[in-house]
C-alpha positions as a LaTeX table, in Angstrom:
\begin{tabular}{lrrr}
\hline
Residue & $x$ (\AA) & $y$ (\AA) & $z$ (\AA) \\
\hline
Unk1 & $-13.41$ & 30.52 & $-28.83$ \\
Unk2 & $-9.77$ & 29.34 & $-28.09$ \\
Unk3 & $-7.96$ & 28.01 & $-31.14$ \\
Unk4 & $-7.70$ & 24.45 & $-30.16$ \\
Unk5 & $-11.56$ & 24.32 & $-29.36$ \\
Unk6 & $-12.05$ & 25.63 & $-32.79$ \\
Unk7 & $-9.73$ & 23.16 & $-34.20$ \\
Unk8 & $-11.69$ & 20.28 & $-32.95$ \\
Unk9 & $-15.04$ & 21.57 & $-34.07$ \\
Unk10 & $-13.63$ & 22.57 & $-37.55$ \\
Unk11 & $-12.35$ & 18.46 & $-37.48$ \\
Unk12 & $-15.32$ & 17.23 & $-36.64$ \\
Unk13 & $-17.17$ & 19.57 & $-39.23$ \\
Unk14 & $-18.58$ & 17.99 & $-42.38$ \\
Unk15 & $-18.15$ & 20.02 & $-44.89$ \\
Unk16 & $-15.55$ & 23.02 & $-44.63$ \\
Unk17 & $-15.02$ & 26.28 & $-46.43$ \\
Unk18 & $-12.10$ & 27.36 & $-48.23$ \\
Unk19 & $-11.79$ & 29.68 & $-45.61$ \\
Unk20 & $-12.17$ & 27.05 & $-42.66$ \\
Unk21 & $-9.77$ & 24.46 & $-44.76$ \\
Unk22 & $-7.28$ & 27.53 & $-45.27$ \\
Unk23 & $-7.32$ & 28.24 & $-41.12$ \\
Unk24 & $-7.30$ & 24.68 & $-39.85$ \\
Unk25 & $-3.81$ & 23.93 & $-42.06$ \\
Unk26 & $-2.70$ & 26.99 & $-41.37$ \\
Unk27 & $-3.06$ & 26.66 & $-37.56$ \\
Unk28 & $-1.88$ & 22.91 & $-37.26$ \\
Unk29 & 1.68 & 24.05 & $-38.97$ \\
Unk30 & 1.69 & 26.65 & $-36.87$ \\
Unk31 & 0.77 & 25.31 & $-33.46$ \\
Unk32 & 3.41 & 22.53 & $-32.59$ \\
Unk33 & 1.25 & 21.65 & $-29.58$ \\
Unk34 & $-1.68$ & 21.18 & $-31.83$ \\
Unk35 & 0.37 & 18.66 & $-34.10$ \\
Unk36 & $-1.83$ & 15.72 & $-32.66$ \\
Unk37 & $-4.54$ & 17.33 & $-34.44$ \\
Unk38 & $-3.08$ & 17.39 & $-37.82$ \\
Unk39 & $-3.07$ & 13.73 & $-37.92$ \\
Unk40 & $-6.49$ & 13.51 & $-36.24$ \\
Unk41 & $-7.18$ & 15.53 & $-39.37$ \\
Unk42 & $-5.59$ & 13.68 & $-41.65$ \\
Unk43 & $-7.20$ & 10.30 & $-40.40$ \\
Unk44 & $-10.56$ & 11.62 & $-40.94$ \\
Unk45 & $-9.99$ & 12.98 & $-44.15$ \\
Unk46 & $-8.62$ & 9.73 & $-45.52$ \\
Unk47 & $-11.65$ & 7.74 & $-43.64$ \\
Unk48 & $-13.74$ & 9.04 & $-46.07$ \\
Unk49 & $-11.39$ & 7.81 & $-48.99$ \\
Unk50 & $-9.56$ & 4.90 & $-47.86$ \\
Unk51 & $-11.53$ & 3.08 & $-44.90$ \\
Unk52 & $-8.29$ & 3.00 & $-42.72$ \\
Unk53 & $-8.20$ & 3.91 & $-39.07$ \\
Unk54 & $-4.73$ & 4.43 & $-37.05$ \\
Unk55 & $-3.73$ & 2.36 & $-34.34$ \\
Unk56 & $-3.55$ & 4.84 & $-31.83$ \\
Unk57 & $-7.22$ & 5.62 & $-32.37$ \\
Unk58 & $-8.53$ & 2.43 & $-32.56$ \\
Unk59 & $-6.42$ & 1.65 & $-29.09$ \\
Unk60 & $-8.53$ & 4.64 & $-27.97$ \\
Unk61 & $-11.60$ & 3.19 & $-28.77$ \\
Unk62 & $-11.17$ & 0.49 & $-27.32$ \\
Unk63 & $-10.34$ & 2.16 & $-24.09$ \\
Unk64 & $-13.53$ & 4.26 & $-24.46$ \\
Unk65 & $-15.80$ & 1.13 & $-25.36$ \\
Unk66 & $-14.16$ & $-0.50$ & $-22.55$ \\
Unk67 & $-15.18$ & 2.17 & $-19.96$ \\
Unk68 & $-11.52$ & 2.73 & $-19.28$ \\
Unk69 & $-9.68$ & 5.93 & $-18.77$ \\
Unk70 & $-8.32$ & 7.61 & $-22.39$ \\
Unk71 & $-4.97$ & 8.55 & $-22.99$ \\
Unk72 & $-6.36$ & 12.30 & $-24.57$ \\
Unk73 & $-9.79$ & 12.93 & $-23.51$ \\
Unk74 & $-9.94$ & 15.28 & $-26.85$ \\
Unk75 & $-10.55$ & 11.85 & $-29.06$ \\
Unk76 & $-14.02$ & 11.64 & $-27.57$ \\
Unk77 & $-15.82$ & 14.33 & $-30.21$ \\
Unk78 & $-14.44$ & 11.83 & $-32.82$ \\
Unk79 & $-15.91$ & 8.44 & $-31.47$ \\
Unk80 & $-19.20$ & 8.85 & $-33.59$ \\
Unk81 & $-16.90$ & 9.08 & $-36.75$ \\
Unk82 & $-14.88$ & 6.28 & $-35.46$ \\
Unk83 & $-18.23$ & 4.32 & $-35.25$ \\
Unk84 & $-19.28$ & 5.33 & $-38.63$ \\
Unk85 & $-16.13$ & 3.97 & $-40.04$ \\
Unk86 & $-16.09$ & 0.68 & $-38.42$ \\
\hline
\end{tabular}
């Protein structure tokens, strides 16, 4: 599995390891072209805390609900988590 398809699943992932926590940080510092992520990251992980989405994603959403082209296809494996939010 490439490393940016196992970012997204380890994202999307409920509950992680120590060992999955350790690699996902470790390989959105690392990456600069998986930066994105990080914040995708970050967004979910204070979702569960704080109830907040970014603008960028909700813009996305809205594209998506809208039937209209998105600006990263990537942000689709996070809609149901969007929708769970809202």
């Amino acid at each position: 599995m490439k490393t940016k398809e196992k970012i997204l699943e380890l994202i999307s992932k409920e509950n992680l390891t120590k060992a999955e926590k350790n690699f996902l940080l470790k390989s959105l510092t690392e990456e600069p072209e998986l930066s994105k992520y990080k914040v995708i990251y970050n967004l979910l992980s204070d979702m569960k805390n704080r109830f907040h989405l970014d603008t960028e994603l909700i813009s996305e959403y809205v594209l998506y609900k809208n039937n209209l082209p998105l600006e990263d296809e990537s942000l689709l494996k996070f809609i149901p988590e969007i929708e769970k939010h809202i």
